[in-house]
C-alpha atoms as one frame of an Amber mdcrd trajectory, in Angstrom:
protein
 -19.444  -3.748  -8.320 -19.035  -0.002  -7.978 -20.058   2.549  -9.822 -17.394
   3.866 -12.510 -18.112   7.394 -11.085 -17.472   6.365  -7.379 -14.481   4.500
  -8.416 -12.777   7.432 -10.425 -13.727   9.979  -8.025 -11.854   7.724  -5.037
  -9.019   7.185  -7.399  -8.616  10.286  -7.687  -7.993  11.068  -3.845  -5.647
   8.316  -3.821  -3.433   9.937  -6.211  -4.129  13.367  -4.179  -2.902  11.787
  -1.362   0.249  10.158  -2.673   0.684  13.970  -4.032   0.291  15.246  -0.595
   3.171  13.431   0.743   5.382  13.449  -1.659   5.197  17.360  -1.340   5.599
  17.040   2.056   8.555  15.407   1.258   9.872  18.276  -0.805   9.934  20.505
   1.897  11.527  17.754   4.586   8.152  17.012   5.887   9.208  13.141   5.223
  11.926  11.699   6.659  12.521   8.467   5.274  10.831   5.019   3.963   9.512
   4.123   7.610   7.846   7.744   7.962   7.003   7.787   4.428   4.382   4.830
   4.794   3.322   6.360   8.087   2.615   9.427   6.736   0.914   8.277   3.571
  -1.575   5.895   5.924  -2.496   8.917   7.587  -3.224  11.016   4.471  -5.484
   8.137   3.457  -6.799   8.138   6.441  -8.096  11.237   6.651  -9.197  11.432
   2.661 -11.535   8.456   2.870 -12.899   9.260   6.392 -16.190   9.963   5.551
 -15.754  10.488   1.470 -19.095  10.129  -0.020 -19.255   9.947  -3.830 -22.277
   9.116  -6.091 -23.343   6.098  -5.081 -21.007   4.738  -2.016 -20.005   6.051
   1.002 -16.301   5.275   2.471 -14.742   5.063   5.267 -11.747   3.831   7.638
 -11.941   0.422   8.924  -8.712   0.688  10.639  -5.540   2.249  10.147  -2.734
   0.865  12.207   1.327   1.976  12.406   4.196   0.515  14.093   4.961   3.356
  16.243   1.175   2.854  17.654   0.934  -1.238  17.714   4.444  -2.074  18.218
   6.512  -4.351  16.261   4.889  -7.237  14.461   4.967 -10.159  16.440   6.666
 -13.011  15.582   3.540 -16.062  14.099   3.391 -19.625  13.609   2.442 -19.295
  10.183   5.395 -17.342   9.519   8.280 -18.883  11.543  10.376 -15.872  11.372
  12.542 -14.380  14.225  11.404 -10.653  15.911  12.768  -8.152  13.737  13.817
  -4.582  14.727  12.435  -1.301  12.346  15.872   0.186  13.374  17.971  -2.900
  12.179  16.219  -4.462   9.802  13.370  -4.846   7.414  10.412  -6.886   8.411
  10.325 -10.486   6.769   8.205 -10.265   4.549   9.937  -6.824   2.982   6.335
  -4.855   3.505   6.173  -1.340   5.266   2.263  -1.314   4.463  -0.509  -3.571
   3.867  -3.436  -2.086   2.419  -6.989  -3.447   2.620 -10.144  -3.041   0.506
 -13.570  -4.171   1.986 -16.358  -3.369  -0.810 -20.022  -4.221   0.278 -22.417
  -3.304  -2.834 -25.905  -5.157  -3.024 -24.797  -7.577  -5.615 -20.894  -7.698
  -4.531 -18.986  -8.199  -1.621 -15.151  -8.813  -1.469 -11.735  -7.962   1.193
  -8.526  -8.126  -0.206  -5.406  -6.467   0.195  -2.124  -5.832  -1.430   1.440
  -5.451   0.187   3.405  -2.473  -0.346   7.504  -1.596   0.331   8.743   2.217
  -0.177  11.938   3.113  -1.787  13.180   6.451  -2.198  14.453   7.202  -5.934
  14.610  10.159  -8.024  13.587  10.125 -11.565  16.254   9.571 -13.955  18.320
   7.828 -11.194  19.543   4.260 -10.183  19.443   2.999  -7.079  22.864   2.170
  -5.879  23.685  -1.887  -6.360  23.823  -3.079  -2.657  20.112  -1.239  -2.326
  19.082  -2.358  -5.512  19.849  -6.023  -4.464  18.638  -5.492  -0.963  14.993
  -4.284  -2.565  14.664  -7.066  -4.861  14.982  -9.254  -1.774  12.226  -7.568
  -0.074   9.956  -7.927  -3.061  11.111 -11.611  -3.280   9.933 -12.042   0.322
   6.514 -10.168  -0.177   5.794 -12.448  -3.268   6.450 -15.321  -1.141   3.373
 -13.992   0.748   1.386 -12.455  -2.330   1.197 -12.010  -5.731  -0.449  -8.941
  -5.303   2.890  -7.182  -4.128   4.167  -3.977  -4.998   6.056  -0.859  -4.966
   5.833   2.836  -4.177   8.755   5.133  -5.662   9.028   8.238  -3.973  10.951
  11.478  -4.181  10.308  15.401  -3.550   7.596  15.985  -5.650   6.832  12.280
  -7.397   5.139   9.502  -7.139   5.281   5.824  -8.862   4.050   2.100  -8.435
   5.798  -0.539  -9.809   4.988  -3.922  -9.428   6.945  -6.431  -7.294   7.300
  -8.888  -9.587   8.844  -6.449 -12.326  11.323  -5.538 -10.223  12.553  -8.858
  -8.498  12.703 -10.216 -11.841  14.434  -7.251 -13.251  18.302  -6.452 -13.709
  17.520  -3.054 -13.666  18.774  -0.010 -11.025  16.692   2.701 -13.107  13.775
   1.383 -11.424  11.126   4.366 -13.290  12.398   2.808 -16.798  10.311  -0.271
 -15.189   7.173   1.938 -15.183   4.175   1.459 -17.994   1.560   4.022 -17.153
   1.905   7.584 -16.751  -0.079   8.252 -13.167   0.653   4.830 -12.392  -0.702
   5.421  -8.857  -4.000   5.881 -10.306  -3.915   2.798 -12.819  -3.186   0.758
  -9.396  -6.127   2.001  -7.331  -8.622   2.127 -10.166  -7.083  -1.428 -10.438
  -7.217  -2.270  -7.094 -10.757  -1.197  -6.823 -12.033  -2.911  -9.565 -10.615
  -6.075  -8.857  -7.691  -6.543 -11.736  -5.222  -6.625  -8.069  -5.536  -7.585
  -4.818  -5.176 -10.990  -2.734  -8.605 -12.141  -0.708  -6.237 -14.089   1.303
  -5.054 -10.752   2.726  -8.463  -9.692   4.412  -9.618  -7.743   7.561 -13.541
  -6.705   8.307 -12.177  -4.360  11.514  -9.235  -2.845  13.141  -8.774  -5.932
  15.564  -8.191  -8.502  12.672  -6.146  -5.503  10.601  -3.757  -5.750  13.941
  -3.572  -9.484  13.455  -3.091  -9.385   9.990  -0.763  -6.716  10.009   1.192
  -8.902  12.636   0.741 -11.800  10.390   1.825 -10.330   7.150   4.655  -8.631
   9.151   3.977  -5.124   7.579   5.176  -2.148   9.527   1.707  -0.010   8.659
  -1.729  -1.050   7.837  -5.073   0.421   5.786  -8.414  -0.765   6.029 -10.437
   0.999   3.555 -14.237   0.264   3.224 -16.964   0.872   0.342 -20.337   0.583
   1.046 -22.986   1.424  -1.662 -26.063   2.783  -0.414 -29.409   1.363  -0.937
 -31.377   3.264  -4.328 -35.030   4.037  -3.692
């Protein structure tokens, strides 16, 4: 396993990162769900190129969006028909798929969680016809995973809620679902130390990210890699 050091210090760029776009989004830097999850792959991108904390070093297996791999392709596994970013939501309800690969000398794991945007301001509902619309999505990204969830977003804030609270919830005020203060941080810290994450959903390298990404249907996808180095 990681260290506890290395794993706080790379949850806290995370949440930096998820802070970054949101205040991008603030000053119309974002300009809805589908750049949202574009943008916040490339933040990610370029916090955990190269990050080196006490004992691990990280780095970017692969980071993949629509706009640069095309749509996701229609799969045997997943008899689904092509969809269309512009029309309609991918099948499986997922605008990113997110990836872990940790390689420590007694631990090795990939997993990955699937993620769907939704714009909402705190203290607000989402309107009923989006509110039923988004516990569909999260009903089809359960289908796939367990390990399903949700990033609230709106100038200035930042929230994860789980998929299965909210497709199970009658609920509009979404944020009245949320447990944790900084829940962005409970989720990675999570994430990282293995309470989340589905091993099913694994990549080692940008060319199986692609398929996998294709397979899962996601519009964006994240490999993010640990490796902890060797101690004399």
């Amino acid at each position: 396993m990681l260290e506890p050091n290395d794993i706080e210090k790379a949850t806290n760029v995370f949440v930096e990162a998820c802070s970054a776009v949101a205040r991008e989004f603030a000053h119309d830097g974002v300009a809805g769900e589908e750049d949202f999850s574009g943008q916040l792959v490339g933040w990610l991108k370029a916090q955990f190129s190269g990050l080196k904390t006490e004992s691990s070093r990280w780095s970017i297996g692969g980071a993949i969006t629509e706009a640069q791999d095309g749509p996701a392709i229609p799969s045997i596994r997943f008899s689904a028909r092509q969809t269309s970013k512009t029309t309609e939501e991918p099948n499986t309800g997922a605008d990113m798929l997110m990836v872990l690969d940790i390689q420590s000398q007694d631990y090795s794991i990939q997993k990955g969680v699937l993620i769907q945007a939704k714009r909402l301001t705190r203290g607000k509902a989402l309107p009923e016809s989006i509110a039923t619309k988004l516990r569909g999505q999260c009903e089809d990204m359960l289908d796939l995973s367990a390990a399903s969830f949700v990033f609230l977003y709106a100038p200035g804030d930042f929230a994860v809620l789980s998929a299965t609270a909210i497709e199970g919830s009658k609920r509009n005020d979404l944020h009245q679902l949320e447990q944790f203060p900084i829940s962005e941080a409970i989720f990675f810290s999570d994430f990282i130390n293995c309470w989340i994450g589905d091993p099913r959903l694994r990549a080692t390298d940008k060319q199986s990210l692609a398929v996998l990404r294709s397979l899962s249907r996601a519009r964006n996808a994240l490999l993010i890699r640990a490796e902890t180095e060797a101690r004399s």
